[in-house]
C-alpha positions as semicolon CSV with decimal commas, in nm:
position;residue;x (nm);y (nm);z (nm)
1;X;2,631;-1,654;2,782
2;X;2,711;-2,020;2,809
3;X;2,363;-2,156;2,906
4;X;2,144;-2,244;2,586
5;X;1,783;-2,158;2,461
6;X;1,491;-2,376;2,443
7;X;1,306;-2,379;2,113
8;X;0,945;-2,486;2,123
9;X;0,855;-2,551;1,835
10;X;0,780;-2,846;1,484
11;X;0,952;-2,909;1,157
12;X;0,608;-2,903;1,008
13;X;0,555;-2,565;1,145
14;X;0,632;-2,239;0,915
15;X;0,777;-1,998;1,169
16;X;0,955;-2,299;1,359
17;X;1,187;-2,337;1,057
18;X;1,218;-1,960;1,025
19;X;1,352;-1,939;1,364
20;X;1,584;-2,271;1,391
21;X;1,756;-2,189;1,023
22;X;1,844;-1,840;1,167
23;X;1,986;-1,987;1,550
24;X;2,180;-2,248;1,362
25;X;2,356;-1,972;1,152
26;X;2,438;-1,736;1,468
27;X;2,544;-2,097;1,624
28;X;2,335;-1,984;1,919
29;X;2,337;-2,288;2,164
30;X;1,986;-2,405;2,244
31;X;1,780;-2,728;2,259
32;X;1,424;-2,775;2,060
33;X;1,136;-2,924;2,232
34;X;0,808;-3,040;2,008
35;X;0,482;-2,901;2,051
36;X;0,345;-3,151;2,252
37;X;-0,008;-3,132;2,452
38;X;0,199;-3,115;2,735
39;X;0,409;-2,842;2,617
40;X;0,122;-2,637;2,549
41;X;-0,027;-2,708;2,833
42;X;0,265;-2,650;3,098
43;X;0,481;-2,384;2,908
44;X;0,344;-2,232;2,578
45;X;-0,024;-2,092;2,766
46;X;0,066;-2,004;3,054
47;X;0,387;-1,788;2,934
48;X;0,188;-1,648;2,590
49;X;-0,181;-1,699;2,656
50;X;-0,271;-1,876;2,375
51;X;-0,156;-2,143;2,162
52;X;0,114;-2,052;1,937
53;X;0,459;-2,132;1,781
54;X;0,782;-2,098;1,795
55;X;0,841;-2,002;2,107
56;X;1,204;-1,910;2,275
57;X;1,278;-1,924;2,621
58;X;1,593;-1,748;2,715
59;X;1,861;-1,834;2,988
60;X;1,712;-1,556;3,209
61;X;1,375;-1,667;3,154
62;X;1,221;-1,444;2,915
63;X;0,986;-1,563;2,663
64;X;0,975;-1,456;2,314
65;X;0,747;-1,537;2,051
66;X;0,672;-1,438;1,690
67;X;0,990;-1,511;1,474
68;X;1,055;-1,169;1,355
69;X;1,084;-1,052;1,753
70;X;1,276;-1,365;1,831
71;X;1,510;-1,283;1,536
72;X;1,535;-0,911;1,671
73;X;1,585;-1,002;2,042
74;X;1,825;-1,210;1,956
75;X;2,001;-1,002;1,707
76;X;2,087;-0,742;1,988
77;X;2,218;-1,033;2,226
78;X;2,434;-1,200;1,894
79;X;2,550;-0,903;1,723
80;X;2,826;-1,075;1,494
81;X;2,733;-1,197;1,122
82;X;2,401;-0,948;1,161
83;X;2,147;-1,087;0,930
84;X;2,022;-0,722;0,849
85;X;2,228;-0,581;0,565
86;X;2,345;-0,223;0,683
87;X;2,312;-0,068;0,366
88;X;2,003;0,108;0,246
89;X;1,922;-0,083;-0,094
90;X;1,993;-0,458;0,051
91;X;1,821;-0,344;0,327
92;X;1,505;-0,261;0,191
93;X;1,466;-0,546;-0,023
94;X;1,502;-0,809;0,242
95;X;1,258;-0,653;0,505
96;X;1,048;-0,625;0,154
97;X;1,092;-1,020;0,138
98;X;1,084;-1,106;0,481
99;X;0,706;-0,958;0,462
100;X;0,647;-1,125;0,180
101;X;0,820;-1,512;0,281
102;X;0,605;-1,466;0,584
103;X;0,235;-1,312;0,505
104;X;0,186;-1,382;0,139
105;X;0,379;-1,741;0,074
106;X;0,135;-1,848;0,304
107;X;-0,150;-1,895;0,012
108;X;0,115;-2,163;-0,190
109;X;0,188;-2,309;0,154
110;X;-0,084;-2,407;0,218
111;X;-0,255;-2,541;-0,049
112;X;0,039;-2,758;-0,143
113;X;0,002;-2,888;0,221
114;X;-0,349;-2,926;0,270
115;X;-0,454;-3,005;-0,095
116;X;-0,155;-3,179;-0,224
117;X;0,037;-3,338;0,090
118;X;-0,303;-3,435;0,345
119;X;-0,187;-3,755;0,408
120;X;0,122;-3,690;0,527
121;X;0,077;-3,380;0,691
122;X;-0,211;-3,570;0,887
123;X;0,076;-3,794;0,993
124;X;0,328;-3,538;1,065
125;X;0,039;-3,383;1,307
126;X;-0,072;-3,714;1,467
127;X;0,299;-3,802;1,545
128;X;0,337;-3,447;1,702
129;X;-0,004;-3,473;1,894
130;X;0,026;-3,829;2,018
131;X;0,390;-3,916;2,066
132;X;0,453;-4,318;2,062
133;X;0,070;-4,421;1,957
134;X;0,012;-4,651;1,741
135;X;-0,081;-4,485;1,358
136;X;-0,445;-4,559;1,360
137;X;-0,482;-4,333;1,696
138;X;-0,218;-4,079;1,573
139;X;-0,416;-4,064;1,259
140;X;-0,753;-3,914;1,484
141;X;-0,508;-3,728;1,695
142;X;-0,359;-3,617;1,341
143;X;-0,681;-3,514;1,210
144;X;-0,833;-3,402;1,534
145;X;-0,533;-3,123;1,587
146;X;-0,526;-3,018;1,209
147;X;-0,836;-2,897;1,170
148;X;-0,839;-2,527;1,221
149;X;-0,519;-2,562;0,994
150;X;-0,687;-2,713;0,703
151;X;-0,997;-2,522;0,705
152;X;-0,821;-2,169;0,737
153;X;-0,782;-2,203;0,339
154;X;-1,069;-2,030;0,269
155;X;-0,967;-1,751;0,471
156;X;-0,603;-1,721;0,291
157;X;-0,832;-1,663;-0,050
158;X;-0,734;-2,035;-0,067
159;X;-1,035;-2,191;-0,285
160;X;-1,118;-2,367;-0,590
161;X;-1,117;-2,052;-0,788
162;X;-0,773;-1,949;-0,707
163;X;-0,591;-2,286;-0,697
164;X;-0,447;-2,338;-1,032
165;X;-0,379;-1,863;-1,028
166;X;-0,186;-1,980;-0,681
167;X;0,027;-2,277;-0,844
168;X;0,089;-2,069;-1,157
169;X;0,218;-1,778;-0,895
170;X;0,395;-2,042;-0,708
171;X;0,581;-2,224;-0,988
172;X;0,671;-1,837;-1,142
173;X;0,816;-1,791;-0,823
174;X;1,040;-2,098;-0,836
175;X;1,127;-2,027;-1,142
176;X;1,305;-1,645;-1,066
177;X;1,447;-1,805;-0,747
178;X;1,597;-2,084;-0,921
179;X;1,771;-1,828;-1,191
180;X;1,897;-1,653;-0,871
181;X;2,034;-1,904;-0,682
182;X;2,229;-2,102;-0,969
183;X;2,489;-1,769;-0,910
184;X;2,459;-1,661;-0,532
185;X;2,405;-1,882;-0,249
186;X;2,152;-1,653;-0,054
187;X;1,969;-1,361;-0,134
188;X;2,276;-1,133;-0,112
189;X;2,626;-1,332;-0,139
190;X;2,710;-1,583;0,078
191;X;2,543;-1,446;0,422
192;X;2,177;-1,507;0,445
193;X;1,996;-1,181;0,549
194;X;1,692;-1,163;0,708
195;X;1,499;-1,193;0,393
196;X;1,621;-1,577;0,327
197;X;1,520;-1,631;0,701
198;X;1,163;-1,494;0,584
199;X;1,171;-1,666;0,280
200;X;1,280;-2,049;0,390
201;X;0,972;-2,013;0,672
202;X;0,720;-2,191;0,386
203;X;0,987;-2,323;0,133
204;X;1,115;-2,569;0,374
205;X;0,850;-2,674;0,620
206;X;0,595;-2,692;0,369
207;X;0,719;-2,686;0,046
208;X;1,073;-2,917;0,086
209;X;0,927;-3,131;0,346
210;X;0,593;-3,216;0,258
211;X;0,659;-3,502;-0,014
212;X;0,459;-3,370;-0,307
213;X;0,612;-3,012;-0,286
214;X;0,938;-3,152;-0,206
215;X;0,942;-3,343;-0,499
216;X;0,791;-3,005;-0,732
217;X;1,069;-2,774;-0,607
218;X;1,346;-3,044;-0,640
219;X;1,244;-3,126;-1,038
220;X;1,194;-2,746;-1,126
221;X;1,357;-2,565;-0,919
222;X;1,697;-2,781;-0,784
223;X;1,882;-2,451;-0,715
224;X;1,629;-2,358;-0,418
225;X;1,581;-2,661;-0,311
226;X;1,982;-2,646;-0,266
227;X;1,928;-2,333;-0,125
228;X;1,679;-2,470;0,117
229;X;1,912;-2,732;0,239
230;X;2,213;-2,459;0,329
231;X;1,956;-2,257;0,507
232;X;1,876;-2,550;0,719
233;X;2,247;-2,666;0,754
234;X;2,422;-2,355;0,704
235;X;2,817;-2,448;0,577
236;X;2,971;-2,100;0,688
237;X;2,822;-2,082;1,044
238;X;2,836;-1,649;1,143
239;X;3,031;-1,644;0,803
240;X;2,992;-1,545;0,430
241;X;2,942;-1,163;0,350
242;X;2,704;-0,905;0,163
243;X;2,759;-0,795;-0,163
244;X;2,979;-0,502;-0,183
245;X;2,844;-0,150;-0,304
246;X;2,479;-0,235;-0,172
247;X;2,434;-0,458;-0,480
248;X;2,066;-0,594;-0,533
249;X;2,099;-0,860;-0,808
250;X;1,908;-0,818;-1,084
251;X;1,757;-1,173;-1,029
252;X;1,593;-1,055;-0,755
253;X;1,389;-0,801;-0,949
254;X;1,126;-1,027;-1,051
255;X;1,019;-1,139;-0,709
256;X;1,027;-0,841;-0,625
257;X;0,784;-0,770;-0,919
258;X;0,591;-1,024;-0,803
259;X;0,526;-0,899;-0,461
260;X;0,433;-0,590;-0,594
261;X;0,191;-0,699;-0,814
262;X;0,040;-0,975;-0,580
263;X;0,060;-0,844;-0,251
264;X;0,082;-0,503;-0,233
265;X;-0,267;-0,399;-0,310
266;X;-0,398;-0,643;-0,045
267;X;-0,185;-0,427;0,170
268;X;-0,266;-0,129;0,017
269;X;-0,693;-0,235;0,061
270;X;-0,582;-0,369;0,406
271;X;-0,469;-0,009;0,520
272;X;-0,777;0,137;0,425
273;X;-0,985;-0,113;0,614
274;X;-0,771;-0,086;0,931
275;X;-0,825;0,297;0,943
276;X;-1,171;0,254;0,862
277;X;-1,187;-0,003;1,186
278;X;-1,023;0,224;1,407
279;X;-1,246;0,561;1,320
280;X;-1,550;0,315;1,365
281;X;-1,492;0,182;1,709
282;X;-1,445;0,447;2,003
283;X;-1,252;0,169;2,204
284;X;-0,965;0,195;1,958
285;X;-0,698;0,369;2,124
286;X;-0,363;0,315;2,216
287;X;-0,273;-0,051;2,377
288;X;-0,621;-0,178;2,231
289;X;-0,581;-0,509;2,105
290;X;-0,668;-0,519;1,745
291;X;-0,850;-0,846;1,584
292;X;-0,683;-1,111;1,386
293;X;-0,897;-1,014;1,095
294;X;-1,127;-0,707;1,026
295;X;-1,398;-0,879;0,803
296;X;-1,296;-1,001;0,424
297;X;-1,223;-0,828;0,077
298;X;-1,133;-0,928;-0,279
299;X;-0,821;-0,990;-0,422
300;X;-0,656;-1,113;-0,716
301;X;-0,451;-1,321;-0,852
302;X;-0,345;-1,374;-1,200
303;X;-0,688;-1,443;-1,366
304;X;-0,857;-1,518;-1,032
305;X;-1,048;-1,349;-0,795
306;X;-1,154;-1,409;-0,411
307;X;-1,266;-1,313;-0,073
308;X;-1,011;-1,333;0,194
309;X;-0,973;-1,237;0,534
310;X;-0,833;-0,880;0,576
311;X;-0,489;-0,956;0,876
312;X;-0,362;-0,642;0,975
313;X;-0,150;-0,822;1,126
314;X;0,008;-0,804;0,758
315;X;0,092;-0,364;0,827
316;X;0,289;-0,435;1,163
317;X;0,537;-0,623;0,932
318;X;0,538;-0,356;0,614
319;X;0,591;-0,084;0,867
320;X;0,964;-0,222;0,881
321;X;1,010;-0,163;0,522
322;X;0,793;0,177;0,520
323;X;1,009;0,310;0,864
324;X;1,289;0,245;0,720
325;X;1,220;0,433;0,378
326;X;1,108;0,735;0,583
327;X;1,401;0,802;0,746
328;X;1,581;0,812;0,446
329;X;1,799;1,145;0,375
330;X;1,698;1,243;0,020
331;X;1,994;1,081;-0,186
332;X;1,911;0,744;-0,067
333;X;1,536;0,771;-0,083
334;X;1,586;0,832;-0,464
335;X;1,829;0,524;-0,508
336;X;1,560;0,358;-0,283
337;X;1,280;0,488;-0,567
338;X;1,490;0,421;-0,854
339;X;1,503;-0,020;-0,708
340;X;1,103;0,050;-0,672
341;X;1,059;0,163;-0,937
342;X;1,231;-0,140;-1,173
343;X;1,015;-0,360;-0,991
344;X;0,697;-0,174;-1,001
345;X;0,678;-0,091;-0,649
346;X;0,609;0,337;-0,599
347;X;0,292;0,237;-0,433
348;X;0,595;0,186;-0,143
349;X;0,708;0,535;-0,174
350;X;0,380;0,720;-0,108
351;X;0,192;0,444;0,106
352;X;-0,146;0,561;0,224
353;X;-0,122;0,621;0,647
354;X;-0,265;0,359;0,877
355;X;-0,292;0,354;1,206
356;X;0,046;0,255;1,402
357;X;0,069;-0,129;1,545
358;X;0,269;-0,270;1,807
359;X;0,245;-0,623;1,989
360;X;0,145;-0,608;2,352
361;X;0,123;-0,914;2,538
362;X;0,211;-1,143;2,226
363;X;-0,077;-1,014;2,055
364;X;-0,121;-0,704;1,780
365;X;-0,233;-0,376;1,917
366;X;-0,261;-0,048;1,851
367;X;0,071;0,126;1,914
């Protein structure tokens, strides 16, 4: 294919940086267009329906959206230098990381942006909304258009009385990441996998970017921040390799660790509730579009606890990880339970069942 791909999308935007590091690496030829009014307006609602990015338009036509299905779609088109480790162990650990870059990084994301970087990201936003204004009308456009941004905290779990449990998390998190990347240049030798595309979604866009968080991660944690920068300008284009022998450092065991002891029983809680959901409402069957969020629960964090949103949105991701575990031969699922279990993850192994998900119409349904 010689004709190129148009990107809609925002360097403040999460998912937008998800999706640009990864067509940079696979030197896939396209051209990115902001977010505009206009674009949403002319392109982005009446192709998806609502408004959302990124967004990939494809020389045929097609749209794509969500980053994981734009990596995927494009995986099959771009098959050289795949970003999905083949072997089981590797394999595993960045679909574990991709879920967690994506649906839990969100908390730190977020309140570094919108309680540490407002200003600016005020600015970033009024520059995207109103294109050539002068600052003072950016500034309302900037504040206008950030709004449901700013005040989804709350339903993240992102509050007063989890702030300082999220920037201890946070800073932890540098920390192992910054041990990791002093000896390997992406999660897995010098190809990033899937899992770094996960991962540099909210550690560039938000947490490089945004002044304040740029400035955190570059005096504690210079190794990511280095990291950061060859995800977003990667030196070996479709090059580098995976570690032989399906090698998971043992750096990466402690974020690992960390997801399992942060995240996973949100999941676990957020199974329950989705099963609960669908036995309660006689309108739940298959192609039914599911909600964005199925009421609130508690979780915890460190010291901290909260009420946040319940996404099942969360389970159409971990089902990735949890298909790919059961259809394991027996051999490799213990090799599989053995990495679990160093990082405290057999919750993994014998996940409670939850209704099957699927997107229909860029939107989560039941499958």
């Amino acid at each position: 294919m010689t004709q190129g791909y148009t990107l809609y999308g925002s360097e403040t935007s999460y998912f937008s940086g998800k999706v640009r590091a990864y067509l940079r690496y696979k030197r896939i030829p396209f051209a990115e267009f902001l977010n505009t009014p206009d674009a949403y307006r002319k392109v982005i609602l009446p192709r998806v329906g609502w408004p959302v990015i990124p967004v990939v338009i494809t020389p045929e036509d097609e749209t794509l959206q969500d980053s994981t299905e734009i990596i995927d779609a494009l995986e099959a088109r771009f098959p050289e230098a795949p970003v999905y480790p083949a072997t089981v162990k590797q394999r595993l650990t960045a679909l574990l990381l991709e879920v967690y870059g994506d649906e839990w990084l969100k908390l730190p994301a977020m309140h570094y942006r919108w309680n540490k970087n407002y200003d600016f990201a005020i600015a970033e936003f009024g520059k995207m909304s109103a294109p050539g204004a002068d600052p003072e009308v950016q500034r309302e456009a900037g504040l206008k258009i950030s709004k449901p941004f700013a005040g989804a905290l709350p339903f993240l779990g992102v509050t007063p009385k989890t702030e300082a449990a999220i920037e201890q998390s946070y800073e932890g998190l540098l920390g192992e990441l910054d041990r990791h990347f002093a000896v390997y240049e992406f999660l897995f030798g010098t190809r990033p996998s899937i899992g770094d595309f996960g991962l540099v979604g909210p550690l560039y866009a938000h947490q490089y970017r945004d002044p304040a968080s740029g400035e955190l991660m570059k005096s504690i944690a210079p190794n990511v921040a280095r990291w950061v920068e060859r995800m977003m300008k990667p030196p070996a284009p479709k090059g580098g390799e995976f570690l032989a022998r399906d090698e998971v450092p043992e750096t990466l065991i402690p974020v690992l660790a960390r997801m399992m002891r942060e995240m996973v029983p949100v999941l676990v809680s957020t199974a329950h509730h989705l099963q609960k959901w669908v036995e309660g409402n006689p309108d739940a069957k298959a192609g039914a579009e599911v909600p964005r969020a199925l009421g609130t629960h508690v979780f915890s964090l460190g010291d901290a606890k909260e009420n946040r949103a319940i996404f099942p949105f969360d389970l159409w991701m971990l089902q990735r990880p949890l298909d790919l575990i059961a259809a394991l031969e027996e051999d490799d699922k213990l090799r599989i339970a053995d990495l679990l279990r160093q990082a405290g993850g057999e919750t993994l192994m014998e996940f409670p069942a939850f209704p099957r998900l699927t997107r229909k119409n860029f939107k989560l349904a039941l499958a």
